[in-house]
C-alpha positions in Angstrom: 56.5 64.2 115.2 58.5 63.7 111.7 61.8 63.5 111.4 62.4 61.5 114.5 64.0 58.8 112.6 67.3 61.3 112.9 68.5 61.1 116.5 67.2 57.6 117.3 70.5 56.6 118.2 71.1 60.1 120.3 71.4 58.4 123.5 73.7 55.7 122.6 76.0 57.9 120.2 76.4 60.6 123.1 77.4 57.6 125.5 80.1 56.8 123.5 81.1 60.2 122.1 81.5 62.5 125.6 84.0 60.1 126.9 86.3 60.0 123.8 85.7 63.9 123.0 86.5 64.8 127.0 90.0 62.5 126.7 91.0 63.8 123.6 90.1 67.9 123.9 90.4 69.8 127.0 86.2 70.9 126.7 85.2 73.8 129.2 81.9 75.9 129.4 80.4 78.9 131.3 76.5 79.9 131.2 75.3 76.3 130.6 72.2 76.9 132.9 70.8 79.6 130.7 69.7 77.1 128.4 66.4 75.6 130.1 66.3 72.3 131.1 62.1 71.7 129.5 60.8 73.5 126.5 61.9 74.6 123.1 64.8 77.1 122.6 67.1 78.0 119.5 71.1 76.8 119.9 72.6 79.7 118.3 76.7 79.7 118.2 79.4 80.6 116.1 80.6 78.4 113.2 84.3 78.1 113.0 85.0 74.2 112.6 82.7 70.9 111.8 83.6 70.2 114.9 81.3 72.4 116.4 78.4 70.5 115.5 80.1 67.7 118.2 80.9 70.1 120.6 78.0 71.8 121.7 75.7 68.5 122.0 78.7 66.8 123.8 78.0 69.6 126.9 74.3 70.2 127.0 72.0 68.1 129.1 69.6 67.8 127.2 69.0 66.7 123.4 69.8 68.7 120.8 68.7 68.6 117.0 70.1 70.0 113.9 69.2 70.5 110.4 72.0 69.8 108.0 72.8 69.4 104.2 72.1 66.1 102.2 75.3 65.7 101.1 76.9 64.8 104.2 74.6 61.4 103.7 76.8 60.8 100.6 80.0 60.6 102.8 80.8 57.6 104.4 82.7 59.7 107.4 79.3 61.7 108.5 76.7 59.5 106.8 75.5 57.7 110.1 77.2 59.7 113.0 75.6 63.0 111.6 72.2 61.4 111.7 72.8 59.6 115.1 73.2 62.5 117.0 70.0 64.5 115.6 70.9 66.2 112.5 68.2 66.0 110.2 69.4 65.9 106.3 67.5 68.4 103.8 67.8 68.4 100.1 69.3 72.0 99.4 69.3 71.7 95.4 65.6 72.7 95.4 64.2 76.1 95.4 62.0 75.5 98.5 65.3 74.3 100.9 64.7 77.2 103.4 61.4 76.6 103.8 61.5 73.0 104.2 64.3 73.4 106.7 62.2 75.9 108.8 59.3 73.3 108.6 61.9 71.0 109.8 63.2 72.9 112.7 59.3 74.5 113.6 58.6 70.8 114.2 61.4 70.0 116.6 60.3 73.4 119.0 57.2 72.9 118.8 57.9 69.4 120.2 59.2 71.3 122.9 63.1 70.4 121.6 66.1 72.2 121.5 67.1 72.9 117.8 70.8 74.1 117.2 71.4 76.9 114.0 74.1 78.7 112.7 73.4 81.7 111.9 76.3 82.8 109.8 74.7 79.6 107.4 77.9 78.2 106.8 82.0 78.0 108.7 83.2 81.2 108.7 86.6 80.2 107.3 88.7 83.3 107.7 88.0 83.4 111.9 85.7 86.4 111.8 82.6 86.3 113.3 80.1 87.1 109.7 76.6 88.8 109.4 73.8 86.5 110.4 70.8 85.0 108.2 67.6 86.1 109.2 66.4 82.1 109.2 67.0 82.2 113.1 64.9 85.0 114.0 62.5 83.8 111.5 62.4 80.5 113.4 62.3 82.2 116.9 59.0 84.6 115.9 57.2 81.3 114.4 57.6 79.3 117.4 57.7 81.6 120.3 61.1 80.1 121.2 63.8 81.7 122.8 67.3 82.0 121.1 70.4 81.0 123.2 73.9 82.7 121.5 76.9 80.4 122.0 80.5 81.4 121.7 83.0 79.1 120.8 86.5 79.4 121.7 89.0 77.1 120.5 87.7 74.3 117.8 89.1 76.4 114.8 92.7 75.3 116.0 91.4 72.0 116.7 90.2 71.7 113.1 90.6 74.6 110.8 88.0 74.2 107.8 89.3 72.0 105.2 92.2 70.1 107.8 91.2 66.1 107.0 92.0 65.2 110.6 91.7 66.8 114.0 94.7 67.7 116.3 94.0 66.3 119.9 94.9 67.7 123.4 93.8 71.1 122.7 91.3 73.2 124.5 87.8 74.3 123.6 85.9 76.6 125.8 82.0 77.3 125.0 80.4 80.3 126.5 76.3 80.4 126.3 74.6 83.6 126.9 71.4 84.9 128.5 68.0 84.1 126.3 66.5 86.5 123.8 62.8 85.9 124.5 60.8 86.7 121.3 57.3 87.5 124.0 57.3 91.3 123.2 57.6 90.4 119.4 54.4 88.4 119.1 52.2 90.9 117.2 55.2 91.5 113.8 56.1 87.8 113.3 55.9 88.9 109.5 58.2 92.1 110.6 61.3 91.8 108.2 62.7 94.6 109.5 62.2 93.1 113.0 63.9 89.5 111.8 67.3 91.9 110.6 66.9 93.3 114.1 66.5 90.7 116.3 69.3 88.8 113.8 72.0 91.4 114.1 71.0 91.1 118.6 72.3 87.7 118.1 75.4 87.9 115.8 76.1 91.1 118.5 75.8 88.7 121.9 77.5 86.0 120.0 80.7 88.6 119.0 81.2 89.4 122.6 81.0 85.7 124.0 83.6 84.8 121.3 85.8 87.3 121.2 85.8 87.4 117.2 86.2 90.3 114.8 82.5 91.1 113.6 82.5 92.0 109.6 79.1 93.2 107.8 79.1 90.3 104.8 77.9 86.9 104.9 80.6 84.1 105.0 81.3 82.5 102.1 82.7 78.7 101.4 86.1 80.9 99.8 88.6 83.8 101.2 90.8 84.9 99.6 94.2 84.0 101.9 95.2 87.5 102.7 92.1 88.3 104.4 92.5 85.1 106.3 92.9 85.5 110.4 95.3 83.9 112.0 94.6 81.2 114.6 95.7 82.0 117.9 96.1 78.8 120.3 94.7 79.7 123.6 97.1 80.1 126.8 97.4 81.8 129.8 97.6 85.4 129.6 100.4 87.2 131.8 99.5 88.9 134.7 99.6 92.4 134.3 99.4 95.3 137.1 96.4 97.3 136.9 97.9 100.3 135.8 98.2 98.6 132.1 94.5 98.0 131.9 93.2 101.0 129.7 89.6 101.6 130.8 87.1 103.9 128.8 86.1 105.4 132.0 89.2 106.4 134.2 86.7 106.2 137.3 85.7 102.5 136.5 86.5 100.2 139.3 88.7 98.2 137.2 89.3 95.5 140.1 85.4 94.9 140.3 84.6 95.0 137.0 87.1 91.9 135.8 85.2 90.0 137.8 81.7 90.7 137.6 79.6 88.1 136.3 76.9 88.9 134.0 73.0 88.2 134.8 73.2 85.7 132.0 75.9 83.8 134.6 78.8 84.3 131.9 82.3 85.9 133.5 82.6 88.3 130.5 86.9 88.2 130.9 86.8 84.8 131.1 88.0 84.7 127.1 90.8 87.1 128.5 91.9 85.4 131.9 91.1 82.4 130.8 91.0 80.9 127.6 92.2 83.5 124.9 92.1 82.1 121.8 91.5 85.7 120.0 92.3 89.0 121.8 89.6 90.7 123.3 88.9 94.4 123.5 89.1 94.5 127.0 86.9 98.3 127.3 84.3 96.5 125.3 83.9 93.2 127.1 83.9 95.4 130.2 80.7 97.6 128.6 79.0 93.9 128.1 79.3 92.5 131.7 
């Protein structure tokens, strides 16, 4: 397979990099076994910090491989710890970028890999969760391969895009959600209309793992600072009697329903009772479980 020259010291940089990471950030998960342990499947979460590239290999049992931009081989910072752990650098200045990452990630699936994409394309640096690039469902209908949407709680107020250095002792909290199998899209891989669908499926499962604001615009490496969200460090929520909890339904077993646990195995108030780093709309989440 190409492009195994990225990753070759996988093994040996996740050694040392678990340990450290686990010391200095307080790193939880929830839904880990719906990513399957043999056979390809897409790594689709959130993108709110360069840390997140870190994060998600640092709790997943098995490999994972990235593509990422060339530059980062210009920086002496990422130049060998970005390749190390399986990102595999592609020249974006071209006009044939997207398809030579595709080609890229094709041939880590159809190795039978797991290949990690952000579908927003780049940090969303104003904390809202943005419209999603078709690239992942394009990926998914070529290879067959299931897409896995990640939440992630936390890392923005670890490092916030554009912060030099990381602030330590802080909690991160990843959430990973039941597969979208691509097996009754075989017969419209071409679909485009099916790749917006299947696009906007995963930017909706990813919104209510994170707990982020969903806007209809692609992020952008620029915001304009009144539009900017603020970061909210998460903490324990006070208890509150049930009577406060406002429920769509007023015949909604409220005591149940907080919690019920998903068939994907993810506690959908856990980002409420648990590790609130945004609030949540708590009728919402409820409509998810």
């Amino acid at each position: 397979m190409q492009n195994r020259e990225a990753g070759q010291l996988y093994t040996a940089a996740k050694t040392v990099l678990v340990p450290t990471f686990r010391f200095l950030w307080n790193i939880s998960t929830e839904g880990v076994s719906n990513v399957p342990l043999t056979g390809p499947a897409i790594i689709a979460p959130n993108h709110i910090s360069v840390l997140d590239s870190f994060f998600v290999p640092c709790v997943l049992p098995r490999r994972i491989t990235y593509v990422g931009k060339a530059e980062y081989m210009d920086d002496w910072k990422t130049k060998y710890i970005f390749p190390a752990i399986g990102m595999i650098p592609i020249d974006r200045s071209g006009g044939d970028s997207s398809m030579r990452a595709l080609n890229a990630a094709a041939s880590v699936l159809d190795a039978g890999e797991l290949f990690g994409i952000y579908p927003e394309g780049t940090r969303a640096r104003d904390g809202l969760l943005h419209k999603g690039h078709t690239g992942v469902a394009r990926l998914a209908l070529r290879t067959g391969a299931p897409i896995i949407p990640v939440g992630i709680i936390g890392s923005d107020a670890i490092q916030p895009c554009d912060a030099k250095f990381p602030k330590v002792f802080k909690r991160v909290h990843l959430r990973f959600g039941r597969p979208i199998e691509m097996d009754r899209y075989a017969d419209r891989k071409d679909d485009r209309l099916l790749m917006r669908q299947i696009t906007d499926e995963v930017m909706y499962e990813i919104r209510n793992l994170s707990g982020q604001e969903y806007v209809n615009k692609y992020a952008t490496k620029t915001v304009e600072p009144e539009t900017i969200a603020p970061v909210v460090p998460i903490r324990e929520p006070e208890r509150r009697p049930e009577s406060d909890l406002v429920i769509a339904s007023a015949a909604y077993n409220v005591r149940n329903a907080v919690t019920q646990v998903a068939a994907d195995g993810v506690d959908r108030q856990s980002s409420r009772t648990a590790i609130r780093s945004r609030p949540l709309d708590l009728a919402q989440a409820l409509s998810t479980a």
